[in-house]
Residue frames as a rotation matrix with the C-alpha (Angstrom) as fourth column:
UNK 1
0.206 -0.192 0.959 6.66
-0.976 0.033 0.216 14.55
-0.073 -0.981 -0.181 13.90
UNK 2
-0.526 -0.341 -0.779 8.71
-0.425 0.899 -0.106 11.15
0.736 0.276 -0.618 13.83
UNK 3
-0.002 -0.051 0.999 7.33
-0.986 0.169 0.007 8.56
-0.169 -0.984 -0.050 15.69
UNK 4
-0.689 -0.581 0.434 8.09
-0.680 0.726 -0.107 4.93
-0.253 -0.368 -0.895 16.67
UNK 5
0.581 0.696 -0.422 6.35
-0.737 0.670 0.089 1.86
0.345 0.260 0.902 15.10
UNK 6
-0.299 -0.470 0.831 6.91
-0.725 0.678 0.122 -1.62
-0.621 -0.565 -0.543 15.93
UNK 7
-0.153 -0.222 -0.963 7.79
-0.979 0.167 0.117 -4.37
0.135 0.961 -0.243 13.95
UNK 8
0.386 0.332 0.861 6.56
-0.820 0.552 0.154 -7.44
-0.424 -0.765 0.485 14.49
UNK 9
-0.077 -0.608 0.790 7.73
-0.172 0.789 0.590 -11.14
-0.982 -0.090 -0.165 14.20
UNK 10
0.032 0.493 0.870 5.52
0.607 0.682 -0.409 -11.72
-0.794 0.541 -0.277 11.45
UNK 11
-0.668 -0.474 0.574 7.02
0.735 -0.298 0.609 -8.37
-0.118 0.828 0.548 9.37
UNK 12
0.286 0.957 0.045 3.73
0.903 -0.285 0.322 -6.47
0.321 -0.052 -0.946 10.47
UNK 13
-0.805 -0.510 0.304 4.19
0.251 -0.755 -0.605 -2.68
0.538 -0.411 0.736 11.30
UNK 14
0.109 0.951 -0.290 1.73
0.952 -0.017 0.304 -1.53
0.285 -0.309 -0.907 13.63
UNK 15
-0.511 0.117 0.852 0.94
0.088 -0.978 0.187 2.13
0.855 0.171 0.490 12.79
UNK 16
-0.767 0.433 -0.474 -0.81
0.144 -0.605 -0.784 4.91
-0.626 -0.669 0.401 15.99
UNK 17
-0.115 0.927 0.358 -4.05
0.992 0.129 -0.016 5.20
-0.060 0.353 -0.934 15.61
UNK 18
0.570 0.306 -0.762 -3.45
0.171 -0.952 -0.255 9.56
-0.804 0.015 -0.595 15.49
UNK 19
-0.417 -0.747 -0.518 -0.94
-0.428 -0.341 0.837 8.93
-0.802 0.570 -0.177 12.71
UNK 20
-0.781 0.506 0.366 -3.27
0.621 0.575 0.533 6.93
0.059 0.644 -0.763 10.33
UNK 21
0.190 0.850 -0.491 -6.03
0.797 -0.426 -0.428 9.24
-0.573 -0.310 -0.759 11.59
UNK 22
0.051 -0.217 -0.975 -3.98
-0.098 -0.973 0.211 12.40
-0.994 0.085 -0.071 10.24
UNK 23
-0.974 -0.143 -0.178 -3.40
-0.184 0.034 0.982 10.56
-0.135 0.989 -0.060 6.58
UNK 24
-0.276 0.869 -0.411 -6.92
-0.953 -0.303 -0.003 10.19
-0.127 0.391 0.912 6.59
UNK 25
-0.170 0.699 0.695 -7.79
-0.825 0.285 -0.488 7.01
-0.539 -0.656 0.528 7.59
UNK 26
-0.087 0.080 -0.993 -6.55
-0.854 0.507 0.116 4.74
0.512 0.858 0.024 4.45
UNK 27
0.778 0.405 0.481 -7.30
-0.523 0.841 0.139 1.31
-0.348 -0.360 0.866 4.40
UNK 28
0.702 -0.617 0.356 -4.13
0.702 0.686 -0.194 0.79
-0.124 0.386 0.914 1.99
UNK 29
0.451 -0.371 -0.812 -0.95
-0.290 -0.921 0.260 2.56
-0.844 0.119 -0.523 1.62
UNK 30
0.900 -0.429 0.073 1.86
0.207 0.274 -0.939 2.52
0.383 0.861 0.336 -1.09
UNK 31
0.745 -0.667 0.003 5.33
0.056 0.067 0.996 1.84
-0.665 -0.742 0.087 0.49
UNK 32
0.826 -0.526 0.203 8.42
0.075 -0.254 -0.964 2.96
0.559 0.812 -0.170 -1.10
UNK 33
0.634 -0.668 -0.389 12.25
0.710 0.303 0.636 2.29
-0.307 -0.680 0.666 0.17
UNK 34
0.944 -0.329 -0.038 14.04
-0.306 -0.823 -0.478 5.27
0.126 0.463 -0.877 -0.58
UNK 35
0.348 -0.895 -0.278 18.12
0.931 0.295 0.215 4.53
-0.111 -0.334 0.936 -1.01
UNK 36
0.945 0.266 0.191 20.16
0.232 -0.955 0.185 7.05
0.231 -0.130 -0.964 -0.14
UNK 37
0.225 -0.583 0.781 23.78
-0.834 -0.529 -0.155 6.34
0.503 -0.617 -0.605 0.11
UNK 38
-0.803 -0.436 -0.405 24.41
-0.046 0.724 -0.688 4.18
0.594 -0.534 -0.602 2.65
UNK 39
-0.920 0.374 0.112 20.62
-0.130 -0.022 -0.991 5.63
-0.369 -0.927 0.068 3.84
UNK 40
-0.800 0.584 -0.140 17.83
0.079 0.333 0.940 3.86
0.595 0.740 -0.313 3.77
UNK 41
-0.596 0.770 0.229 13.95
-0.666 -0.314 -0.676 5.64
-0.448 -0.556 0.700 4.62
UNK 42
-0.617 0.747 0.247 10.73
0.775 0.523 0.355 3.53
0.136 0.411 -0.902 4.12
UNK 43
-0.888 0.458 -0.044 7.77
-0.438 -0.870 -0.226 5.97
-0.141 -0.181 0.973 3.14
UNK 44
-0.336 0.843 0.420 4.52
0.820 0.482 -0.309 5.04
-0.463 0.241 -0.853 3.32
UNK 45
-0.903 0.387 -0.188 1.80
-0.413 -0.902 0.125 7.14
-0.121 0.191 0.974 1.52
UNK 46
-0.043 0.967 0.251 -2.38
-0.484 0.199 -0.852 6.63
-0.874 -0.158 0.459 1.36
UNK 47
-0.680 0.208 0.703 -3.14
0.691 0.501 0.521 4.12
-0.244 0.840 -0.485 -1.36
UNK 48
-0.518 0.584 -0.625 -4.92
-0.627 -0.756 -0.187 6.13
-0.582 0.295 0.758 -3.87
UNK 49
0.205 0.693 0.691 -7.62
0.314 0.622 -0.717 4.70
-0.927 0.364 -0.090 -6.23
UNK 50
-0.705 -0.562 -0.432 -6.14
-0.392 -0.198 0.898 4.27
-0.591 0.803 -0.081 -9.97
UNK 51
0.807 0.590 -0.014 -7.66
-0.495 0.663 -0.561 3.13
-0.322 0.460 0.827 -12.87
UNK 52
0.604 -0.581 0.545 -5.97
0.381 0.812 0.443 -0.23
-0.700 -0.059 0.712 -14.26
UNK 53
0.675 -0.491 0.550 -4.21
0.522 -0.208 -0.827 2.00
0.521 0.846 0.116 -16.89
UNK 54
0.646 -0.478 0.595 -2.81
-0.651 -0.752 0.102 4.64
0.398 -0.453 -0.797 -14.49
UNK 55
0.349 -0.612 0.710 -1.76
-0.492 0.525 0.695 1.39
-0.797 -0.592 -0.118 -12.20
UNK 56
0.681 -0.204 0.703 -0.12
0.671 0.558 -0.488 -0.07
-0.293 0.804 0.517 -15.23
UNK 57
0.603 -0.522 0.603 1.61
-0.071 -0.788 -0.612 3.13
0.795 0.326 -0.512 -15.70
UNK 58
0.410 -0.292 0.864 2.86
-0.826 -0.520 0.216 3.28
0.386 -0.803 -0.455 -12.23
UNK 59
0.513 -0.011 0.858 2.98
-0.656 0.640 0.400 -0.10
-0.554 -0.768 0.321 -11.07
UNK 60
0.937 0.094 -0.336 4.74
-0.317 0.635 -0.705 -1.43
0.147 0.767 0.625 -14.79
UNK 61
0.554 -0.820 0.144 7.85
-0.497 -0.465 -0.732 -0.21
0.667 0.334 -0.666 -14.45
UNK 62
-0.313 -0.479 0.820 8.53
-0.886 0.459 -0.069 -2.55
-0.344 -0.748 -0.568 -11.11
UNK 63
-0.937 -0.275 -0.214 7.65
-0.331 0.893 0.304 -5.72
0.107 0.356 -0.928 -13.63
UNK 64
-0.421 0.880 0.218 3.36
0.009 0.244 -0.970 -5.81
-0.907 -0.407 -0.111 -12.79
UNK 65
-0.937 0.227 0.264 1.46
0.287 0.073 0.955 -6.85
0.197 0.971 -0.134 -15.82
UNK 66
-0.549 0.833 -0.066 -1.60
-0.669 -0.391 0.632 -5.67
0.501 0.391 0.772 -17.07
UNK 67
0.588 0.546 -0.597 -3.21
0.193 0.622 0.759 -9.60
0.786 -0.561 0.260 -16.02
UNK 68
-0.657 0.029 -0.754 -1.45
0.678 0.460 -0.573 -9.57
0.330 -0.887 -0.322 -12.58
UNK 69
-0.992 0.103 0.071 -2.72
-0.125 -0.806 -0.579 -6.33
-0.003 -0.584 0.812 -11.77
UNK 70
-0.544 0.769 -0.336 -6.15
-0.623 -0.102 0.775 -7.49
0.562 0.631 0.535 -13.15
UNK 71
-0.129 -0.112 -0.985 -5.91
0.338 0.929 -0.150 -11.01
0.932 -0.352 -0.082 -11.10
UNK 72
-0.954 -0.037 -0.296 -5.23
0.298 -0.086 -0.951 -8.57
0.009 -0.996 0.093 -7.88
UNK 73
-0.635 0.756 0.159 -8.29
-0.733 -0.523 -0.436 -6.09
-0.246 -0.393 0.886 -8.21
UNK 74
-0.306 0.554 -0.774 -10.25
-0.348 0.692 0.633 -9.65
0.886 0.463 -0.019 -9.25
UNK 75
-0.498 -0.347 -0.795 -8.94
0.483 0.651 -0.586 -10.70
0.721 -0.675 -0.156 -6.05
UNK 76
-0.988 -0.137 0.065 -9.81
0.081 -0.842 -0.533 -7.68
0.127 -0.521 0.844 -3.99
UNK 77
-0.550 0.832 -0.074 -13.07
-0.803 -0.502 0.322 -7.39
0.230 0.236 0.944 -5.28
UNK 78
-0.095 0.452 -0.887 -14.08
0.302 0.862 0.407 -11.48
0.949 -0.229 -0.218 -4.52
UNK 79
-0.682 -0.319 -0.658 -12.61
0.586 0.299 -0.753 -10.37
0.437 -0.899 -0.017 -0.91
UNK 80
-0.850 0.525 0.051 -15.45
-0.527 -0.849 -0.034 -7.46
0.026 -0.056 0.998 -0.56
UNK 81
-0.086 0.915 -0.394 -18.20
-0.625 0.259 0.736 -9.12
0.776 0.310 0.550 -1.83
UNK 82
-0.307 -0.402 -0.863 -17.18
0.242 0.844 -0.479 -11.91
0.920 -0.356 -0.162 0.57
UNK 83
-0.751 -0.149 -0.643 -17.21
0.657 -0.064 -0.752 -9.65
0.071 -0.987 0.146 3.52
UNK 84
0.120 0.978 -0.169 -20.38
0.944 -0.165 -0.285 -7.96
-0.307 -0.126 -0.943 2.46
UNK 85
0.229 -0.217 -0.949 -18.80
0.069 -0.969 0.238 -4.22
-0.971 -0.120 -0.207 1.54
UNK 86
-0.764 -0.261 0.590 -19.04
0.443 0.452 0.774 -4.49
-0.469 0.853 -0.230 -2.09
């Protein structure tokens, strides 16, 4: 069932709370611009949990090294601890 999102100024979509409910409730997706032609779909899908090989497998091939990817879940993981959910 399509439905409408809204882009904001700041480049923010702002997903329904029964359409995030139905993918289960991720906290992160993985966006993907599909080209088609002259058409072009954004898909979103639940972020899944990788290990840093798998995301190295998946995430090389668009130019992500081993250290950035390392540098993000460094990041990620400071921001948890930070907010107590670690």
């Amino acid at each position: 069932m399509p439905v409408v999102v809204k882009l904001s100024s700041q480049r923010q979509l702002t997903l329904p709370k029964a359409l995030v409910e139905e993918m289960g409730s991720p906290s992160y997706f993985e966006a993907e611009l599909v080209k088609d032609g002259d058409k072009r779909e954004l898909v979103l899908r639940p972020g899944v949990k990788m290990t840093l090989a798998e995301a190295e497998l998946a995430y090389g091939k668009h130019g992500l090294t081993r250290e950035v990817l390392t540098e993000a879940l460094r990041i990620v993981a400071k921001r948890k601890e930070t907010r107590g959910e670690g």
